[in-house]
C-alpha positions as CSV (number, residue, x, y, z in Angstrom):
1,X,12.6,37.3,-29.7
2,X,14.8,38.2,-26.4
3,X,13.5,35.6,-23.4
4,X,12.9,38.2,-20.3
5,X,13.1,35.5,-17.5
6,X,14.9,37.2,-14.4
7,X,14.0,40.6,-13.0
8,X,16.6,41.9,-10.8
9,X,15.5,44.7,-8.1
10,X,18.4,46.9,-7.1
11,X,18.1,49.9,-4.2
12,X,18.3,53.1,-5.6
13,X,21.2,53.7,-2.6
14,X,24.1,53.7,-5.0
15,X,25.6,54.0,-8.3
16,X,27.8,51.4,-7.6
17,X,25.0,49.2,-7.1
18,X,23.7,50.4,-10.2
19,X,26.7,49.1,-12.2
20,X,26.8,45.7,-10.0
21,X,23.2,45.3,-10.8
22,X,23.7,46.2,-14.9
23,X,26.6,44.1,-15.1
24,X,24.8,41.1,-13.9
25,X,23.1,38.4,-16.1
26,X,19.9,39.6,-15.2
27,X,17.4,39.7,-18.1
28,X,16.1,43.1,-16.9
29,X,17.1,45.3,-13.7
30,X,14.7,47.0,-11.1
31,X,15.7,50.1,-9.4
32,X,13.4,50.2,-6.8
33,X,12.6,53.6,-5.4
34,X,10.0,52.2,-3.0
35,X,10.6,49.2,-0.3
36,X,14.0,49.8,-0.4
37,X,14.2,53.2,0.2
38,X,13.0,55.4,3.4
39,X,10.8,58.2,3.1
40,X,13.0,60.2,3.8
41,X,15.6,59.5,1.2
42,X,13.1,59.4,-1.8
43,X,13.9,62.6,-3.4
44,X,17.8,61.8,-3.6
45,X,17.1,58.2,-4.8
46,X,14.9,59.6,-7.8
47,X,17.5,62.4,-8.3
48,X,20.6,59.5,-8.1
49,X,18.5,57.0,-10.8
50,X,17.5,59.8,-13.3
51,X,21.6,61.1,-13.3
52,X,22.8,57.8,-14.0
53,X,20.1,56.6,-16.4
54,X,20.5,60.1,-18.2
55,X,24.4,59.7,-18.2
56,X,24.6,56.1,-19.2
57,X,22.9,53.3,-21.9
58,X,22.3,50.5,-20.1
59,X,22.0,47.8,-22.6
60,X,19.6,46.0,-21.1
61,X,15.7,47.2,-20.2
62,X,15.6,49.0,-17.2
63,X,12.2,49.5,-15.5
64,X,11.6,51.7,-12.4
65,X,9.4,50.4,-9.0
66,X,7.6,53.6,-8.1
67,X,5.9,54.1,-5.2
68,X,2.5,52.8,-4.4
69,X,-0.6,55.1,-5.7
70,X,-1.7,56.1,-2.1
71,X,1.2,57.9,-2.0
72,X,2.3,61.9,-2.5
73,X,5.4,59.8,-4.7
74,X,4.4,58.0,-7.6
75,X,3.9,61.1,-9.9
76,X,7.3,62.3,-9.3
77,X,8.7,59.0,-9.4
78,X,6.9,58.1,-13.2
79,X,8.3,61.3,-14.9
80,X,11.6,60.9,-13.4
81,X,11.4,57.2,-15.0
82,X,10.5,58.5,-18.8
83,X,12.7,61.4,-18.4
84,X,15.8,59.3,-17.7
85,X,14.6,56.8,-21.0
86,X,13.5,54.0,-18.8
87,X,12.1,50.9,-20.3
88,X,8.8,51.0,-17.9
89,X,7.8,51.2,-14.5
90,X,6.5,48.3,-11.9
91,X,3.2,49.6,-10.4
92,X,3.3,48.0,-6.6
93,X,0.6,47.1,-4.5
94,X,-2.1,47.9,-7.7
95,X,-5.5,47.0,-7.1
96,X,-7.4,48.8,-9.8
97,X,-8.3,49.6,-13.4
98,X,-9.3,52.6,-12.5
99,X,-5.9,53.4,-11.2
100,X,-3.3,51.7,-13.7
101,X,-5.6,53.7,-16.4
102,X,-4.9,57.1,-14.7
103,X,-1.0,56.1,-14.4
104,X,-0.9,55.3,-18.3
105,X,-2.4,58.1,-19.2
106,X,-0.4,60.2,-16.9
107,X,2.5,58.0,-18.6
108,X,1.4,59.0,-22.1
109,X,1.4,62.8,-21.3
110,X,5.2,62.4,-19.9
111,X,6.1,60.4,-23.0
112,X,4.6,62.7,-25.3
113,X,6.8,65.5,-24.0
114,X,9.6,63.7,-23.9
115,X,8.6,63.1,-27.7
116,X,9.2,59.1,-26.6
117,X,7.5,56.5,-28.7
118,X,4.4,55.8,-26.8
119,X,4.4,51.5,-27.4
120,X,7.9,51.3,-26.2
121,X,7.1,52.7,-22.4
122,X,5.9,49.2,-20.6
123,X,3.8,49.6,-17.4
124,X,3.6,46.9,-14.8
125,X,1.3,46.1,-12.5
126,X,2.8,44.5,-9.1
127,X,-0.2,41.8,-8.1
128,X,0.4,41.6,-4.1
129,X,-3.0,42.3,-2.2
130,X,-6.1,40.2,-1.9
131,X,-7.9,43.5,-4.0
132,X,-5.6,42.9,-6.5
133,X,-5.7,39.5,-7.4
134,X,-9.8,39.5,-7.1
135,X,-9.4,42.7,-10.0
136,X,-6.7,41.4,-11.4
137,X,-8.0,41.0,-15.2
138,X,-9.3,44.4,-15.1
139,X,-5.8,45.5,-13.8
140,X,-4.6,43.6,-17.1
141,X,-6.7,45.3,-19.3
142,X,-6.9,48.9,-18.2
143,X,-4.7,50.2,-21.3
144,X,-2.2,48.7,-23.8
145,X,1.1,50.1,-21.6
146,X,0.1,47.2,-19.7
147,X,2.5,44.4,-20.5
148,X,2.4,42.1,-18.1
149,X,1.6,41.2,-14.7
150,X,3.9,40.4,-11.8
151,X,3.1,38.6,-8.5
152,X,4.3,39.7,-5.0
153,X,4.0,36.6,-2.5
154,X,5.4,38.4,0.7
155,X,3.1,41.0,0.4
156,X,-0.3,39.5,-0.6
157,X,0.8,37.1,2.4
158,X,0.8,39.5,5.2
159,X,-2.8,41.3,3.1
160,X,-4.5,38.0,3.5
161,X,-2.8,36.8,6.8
162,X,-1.8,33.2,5.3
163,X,1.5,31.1,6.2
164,X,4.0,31.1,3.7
165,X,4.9,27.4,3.3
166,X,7.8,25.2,1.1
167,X,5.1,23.8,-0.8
168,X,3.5,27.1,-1.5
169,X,0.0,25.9,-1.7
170,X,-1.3,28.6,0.1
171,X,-0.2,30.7,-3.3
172,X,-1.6,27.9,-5.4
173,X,-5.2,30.4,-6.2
174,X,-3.7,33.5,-6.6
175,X,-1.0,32.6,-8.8
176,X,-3.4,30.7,-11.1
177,X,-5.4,33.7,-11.3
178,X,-2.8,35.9,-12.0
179,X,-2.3,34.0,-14.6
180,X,-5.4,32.8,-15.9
181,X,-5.6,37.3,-16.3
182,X,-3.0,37.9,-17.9
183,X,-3.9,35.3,-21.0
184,X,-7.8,36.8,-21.0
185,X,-6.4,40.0,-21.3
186,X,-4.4,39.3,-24.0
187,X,-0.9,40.5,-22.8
188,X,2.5,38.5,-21.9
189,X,2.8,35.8,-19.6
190,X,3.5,37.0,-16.0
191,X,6.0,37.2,-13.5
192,X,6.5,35.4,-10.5
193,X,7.5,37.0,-7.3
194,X,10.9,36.9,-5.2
195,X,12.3,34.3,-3.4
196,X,13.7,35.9,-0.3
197,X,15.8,33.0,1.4
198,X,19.7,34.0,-0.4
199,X,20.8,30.6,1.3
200,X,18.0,28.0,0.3
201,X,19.0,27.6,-3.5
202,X,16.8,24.4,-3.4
203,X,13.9,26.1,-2.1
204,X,14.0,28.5,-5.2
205,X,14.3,26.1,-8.0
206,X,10.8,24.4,-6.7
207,X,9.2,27.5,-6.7
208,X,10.7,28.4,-10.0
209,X,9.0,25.4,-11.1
210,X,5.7,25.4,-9.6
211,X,5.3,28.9,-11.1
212,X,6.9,27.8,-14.7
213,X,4.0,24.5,-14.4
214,X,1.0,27.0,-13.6
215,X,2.4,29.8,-16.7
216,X,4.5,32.5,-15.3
217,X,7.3,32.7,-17.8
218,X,9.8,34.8,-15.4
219,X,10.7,35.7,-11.7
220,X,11.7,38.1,-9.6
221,X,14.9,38.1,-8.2
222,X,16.8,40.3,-5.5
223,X,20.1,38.9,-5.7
224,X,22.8,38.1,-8.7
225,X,23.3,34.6,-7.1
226,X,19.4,33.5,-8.2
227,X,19.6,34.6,-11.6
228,X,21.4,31.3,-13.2
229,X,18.6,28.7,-11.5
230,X,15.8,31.2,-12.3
231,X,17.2,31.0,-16.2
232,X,17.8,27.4,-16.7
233,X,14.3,26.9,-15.1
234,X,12.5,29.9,-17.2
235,X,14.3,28.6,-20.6
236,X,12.7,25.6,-22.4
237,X,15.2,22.8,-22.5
238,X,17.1,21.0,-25.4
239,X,15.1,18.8,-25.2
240,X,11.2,20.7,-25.2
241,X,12.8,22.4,-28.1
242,X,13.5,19.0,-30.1
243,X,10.1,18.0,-28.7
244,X,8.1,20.5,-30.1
245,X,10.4,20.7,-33.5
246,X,9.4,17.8,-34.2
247,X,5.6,18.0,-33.8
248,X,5.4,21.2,-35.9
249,X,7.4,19.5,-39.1
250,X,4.9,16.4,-38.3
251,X,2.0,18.5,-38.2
252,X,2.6,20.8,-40.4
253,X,3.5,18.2,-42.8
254,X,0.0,16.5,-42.3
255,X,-1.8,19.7,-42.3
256,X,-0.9,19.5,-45.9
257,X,-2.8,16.8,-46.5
258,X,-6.1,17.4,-44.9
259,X,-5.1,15.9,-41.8
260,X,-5.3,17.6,-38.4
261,X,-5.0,14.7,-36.1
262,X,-1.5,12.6,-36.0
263,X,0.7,10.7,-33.5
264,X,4.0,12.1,-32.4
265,X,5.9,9.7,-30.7
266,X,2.8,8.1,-29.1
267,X,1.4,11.2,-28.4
268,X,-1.7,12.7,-30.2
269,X,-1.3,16.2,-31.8
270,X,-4.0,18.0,-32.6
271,X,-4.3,22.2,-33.7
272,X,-4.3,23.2,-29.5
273,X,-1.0,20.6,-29.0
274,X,0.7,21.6,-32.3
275,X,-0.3,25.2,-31.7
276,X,1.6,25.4,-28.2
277,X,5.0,23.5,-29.6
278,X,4.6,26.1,-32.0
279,X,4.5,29.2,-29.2
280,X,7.6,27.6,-27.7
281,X,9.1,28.0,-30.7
282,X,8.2,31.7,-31.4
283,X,9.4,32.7,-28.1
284,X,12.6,30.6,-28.1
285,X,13.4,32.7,-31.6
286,X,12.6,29.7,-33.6
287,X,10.5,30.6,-36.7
């Protein structure tokens, strides 16, 4: 199983860009047709994304940020994004089930005339409002394009009027309950938001690993520089991976003879301890 740890935005503004962005180590590229675009340039940028997608096979996933739901965009924007073959779309500034639903099913319509396989389309929701974190698990669970979630920190800052800080407590409940959705809806682990200071490297590995601690899995990223912190952080260690090794041969081993309850290096393991070595393993490709 691929690890999809860094999500690089790139302005639809260039093809060169394009290429940069594609050509990066980035586990997955962005092209953002919203924030980074003016209104008045929308059409082109859709236009510029869908010829280069169309001409091209990127061989990494390449999801589209639509515009927001409120606007006259986000129609256009999601059948340019399955007409070019793009992996998925981020949803920003979403805020209800009601509205992710009509966006998958306007999704499945597209990918059905496209004759696209309908599971391989991802949709994801861009957590960055106070609405949306409060609906966040019916966000999660509107349909099963839904993937994952992501978290948008500058935004949902400015919705709820809070003080961005270096110690990021201020983030400390909505993160949790992005997360803490995600997992009840059943779908992947989700995505934490960007890290806009390019020259404050130190400032983005601890918030890479607060958000790793509370169970995002991945970041956000709007710059090729952050990609090799965010990927050391995002990937478990040598070391985890030994760690947990070694409590599934023990357990498994013991499970084998009735017993569900054994010591690890002076740690107990139990089913919920072996079972999350176990996950580790699974998503590190590690059968």
């Amino acid at each position: 199983m691929e690890l999809m740890r860094s999500y690089l935005f790139v302005p639809a503004a260039s093809t060169r860009m394009f290429e940069k962005a594609l050509a990066s180590v980035a586990d997955c590229v962005i092209f953002d047709f919203e924030d980074a675009v003016a209104i008045s340039e929308k059409q082109e940028a859709r236009e510029r994304a869908k010829h280069f997608l169309l001409n091209n096979q990127p061989e990494k996933d390449v999801l589209i940020r639509i515009n927001d739901m409120t606007t006259n965009f986000w129609r256009e924007d999601l059948e340019a994004a399955i007409e070019a073959g793009a992996s998925g779309v981020m949803v920003p500034k979403a805020e209800s089930l009601v509205s992710i639903k009509t966006l998958c099913e306007t999704a499945l319509i597209n990918l059905e005339r496209q004759k696209r396989d309908l599971h391989s389309f991802s949709v994801i929701p861009l957590i960055e409002t106070a609405r949306g974190v409060q609906f966040a698990y019916e966000i999660a669970s509107a349909h099963y394009l839904v993937k994952r979630l992501a978290f948008g920190s500058i935004d949902y800052s400015l919705d709820v009027d809070c003080e961005l800080t270096d110690e990021g407590i201020e983030l400390l409940f909505a993160r949790s309950q992005v997360v803490t959705a995600s997992k009840a809806a059943g779908i992947g682990s989700p995505i934490d938001s960007v890290y806009p200071d390019l020259a404050n490297e130190a400032g983005l590995i601890n918030e890479s690993h607060r958000a790793r601690k509370i169970g995002f899995k991945a970041k956000l990223a709007i710059h090729p520089k952050q990609l090799q912190p965010i990927h050391e952080i995002f990937s478990p260690s040598k070391k985890e991976m030994e760690a947990a090794l070694e409590i599934v041969n023990a357990f498994e081993a013991a499970e084998q003879q009735g017993i569900a309850s054994i010591a690890v290096g002076n740690k107990l393991v139990d089913y919920p301890v072996y079972k999350k070595a176990k996950a580790l393993l699974e998503s590190s490709g590690v059968s």
